[in-house]
N, C-alpha and C positions, 0 to 999 in steps of 0.2 A: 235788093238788100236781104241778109238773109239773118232772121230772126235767132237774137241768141236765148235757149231757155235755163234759167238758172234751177240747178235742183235746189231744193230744201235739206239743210245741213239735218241731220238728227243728231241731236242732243246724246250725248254716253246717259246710258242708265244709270241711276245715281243709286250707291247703298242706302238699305234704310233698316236693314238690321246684322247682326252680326252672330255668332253662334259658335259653341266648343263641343267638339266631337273628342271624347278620349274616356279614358280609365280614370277611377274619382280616390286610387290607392295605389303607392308606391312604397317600395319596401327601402329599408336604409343602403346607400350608396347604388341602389338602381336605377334606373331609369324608366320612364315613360314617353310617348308622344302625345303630342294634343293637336286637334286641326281644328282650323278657324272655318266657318260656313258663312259665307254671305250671300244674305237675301235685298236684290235677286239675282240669281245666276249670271243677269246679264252685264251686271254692274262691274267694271273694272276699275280695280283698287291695286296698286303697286305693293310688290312685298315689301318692300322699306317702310310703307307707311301703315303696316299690320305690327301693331309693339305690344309685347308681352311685359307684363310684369308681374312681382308678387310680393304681396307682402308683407312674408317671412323669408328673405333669401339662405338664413340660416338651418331653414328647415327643410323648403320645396325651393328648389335654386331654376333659374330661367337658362336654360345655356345656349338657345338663338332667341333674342329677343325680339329682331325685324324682321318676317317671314309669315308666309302660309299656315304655318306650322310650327311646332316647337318642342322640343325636351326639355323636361322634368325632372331634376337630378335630388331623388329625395339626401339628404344629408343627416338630419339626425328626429325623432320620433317626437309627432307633434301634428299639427293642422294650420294650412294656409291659402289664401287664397290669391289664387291667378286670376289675370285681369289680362285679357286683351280687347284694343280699341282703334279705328281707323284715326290715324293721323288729320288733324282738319277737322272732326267732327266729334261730336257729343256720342256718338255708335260706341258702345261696349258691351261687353257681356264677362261676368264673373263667374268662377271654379271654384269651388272648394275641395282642396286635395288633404288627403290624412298618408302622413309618413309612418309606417308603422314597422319595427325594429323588424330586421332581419335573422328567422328561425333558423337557431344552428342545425348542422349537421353532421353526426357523427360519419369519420372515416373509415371506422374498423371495417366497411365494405370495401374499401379501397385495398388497404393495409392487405386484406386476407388476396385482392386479384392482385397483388406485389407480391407476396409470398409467393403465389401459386405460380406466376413469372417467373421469379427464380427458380421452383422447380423444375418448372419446363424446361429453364436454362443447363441447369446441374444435370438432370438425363440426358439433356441434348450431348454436354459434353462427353458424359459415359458413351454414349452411342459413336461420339468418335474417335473415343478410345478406340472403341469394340473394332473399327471400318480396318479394313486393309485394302490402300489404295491399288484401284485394277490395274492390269500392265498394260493395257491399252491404253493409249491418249484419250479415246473417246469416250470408254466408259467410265475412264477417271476422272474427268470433266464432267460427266453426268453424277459420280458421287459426289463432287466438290460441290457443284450447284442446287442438290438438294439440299446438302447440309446446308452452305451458305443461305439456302431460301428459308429454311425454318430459323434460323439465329433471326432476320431481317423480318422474319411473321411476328416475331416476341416484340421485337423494334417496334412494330408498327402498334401491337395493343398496345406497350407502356405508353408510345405516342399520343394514343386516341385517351389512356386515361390521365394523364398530365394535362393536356388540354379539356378534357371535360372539367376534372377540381379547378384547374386555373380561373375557367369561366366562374363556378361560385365561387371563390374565392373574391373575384371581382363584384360578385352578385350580393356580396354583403353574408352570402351562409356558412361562411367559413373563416375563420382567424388566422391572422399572416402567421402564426407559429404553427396551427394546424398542416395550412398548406406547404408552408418550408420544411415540416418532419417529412409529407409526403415525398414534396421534391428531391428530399435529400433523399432519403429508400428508392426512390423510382433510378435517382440517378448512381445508386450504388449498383442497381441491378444491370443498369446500362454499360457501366463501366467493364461488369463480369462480362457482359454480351461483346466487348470490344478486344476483350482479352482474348476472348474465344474465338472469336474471328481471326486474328494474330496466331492461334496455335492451331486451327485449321487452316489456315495457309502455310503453316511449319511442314504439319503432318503432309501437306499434299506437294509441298516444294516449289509453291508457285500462288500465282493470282490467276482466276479466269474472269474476264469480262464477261 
């Protein structure tokens, strides 16, 4: 007969403490992360049963409450405190979070790289006045593609600066009338940039891929 040996089951490491790793200020309508630390490493606790709470939702807002981890969506200027605790136990640990208004930001840095766009734009145009397309195929397609490359370079800065104010705008540093004068200016400029495009495909009688 041959002898069966039973192992010995090990027990899961059970939590015994709990911990918040994060930033202790958020500014209005921004956000933070927070992570939860459990001592000891070895103890497995489900995310579902890691809950966040707080309690000022009207100040510092919870917006994943069952997780490892969590955002902080401050809402309006004030102090509250977050409370995460394993589901089943007595384990918690408390945050104190301070919401503090969000510092405007003047645009007139913007406004002046819009301006300076459009003049790039208005020379650009003079400069295609100035061209007279070559009588080669190739090297009129070589004029056509630098022009069109500098019109599509303006493109790309008004790009990158709509998306940067967008993000403060989101970030709470800027006023949705702020960023809609910009948007409007940016998209005024855009507009000249499309028109131009249209009268350089006049002037040269064609489209080049």
């Amino acid at each position: 007969m041959i002898a069966t040996v039973t192992m010995p089951v090990m027990a899961a490491a059970k939590a015994k403490k709990i911990a918040i790793k994060g930033k202790k200020t958020v500014a209005v309508g921004s956000t933070i992360e927070l992570d939860s630390v459990i001592t000891p490493k070895k103890a497995k606790i489900k995310d579902r049963n890691i809950i966040w709470t707080s309690s000022k939702p009207s100040v510092a807002k919870v917006l994943e409450k069952r997780d490892d981890d969590t955002k902080i969506k401050g809402m309006k200027a004030g102090t509250a405190t977050i409370t995460v605790r394993i589901k089943g136990t007595s384990i918690k640990k408390k945050w104190k979070i301070t919401v503090k208004k969000a510092a405007k930001t003047s645009t007139a840095a913007a406004v002046t790289k819009i301006n300076t766009y459009k003049a790039e734009a208005k020379n650009l145009k003079s400069q295609i006045n100035k061209t007279n397309p070559a009588e080669t195929s190739q090297k009129k397609k070589s004029q056509y593609r630098n022009l069109k490359k500098k019109i599509e370079t303006i493109e790309k800065k008004l790009d990158g600066l709509e998306n940067t104010w967008e993000d403060r705008y989101e970030a709470g540093k800027i006023t949705r009338s702020q960023y809609r004068s910009l948007e409007k200016k940016i998209e005024a400029v855009e507009d000249y940039l499309d028109d131009l495009e249209d009268y350089l495909d006049e002037i040269f009688g064609y489209e080049v891929d």
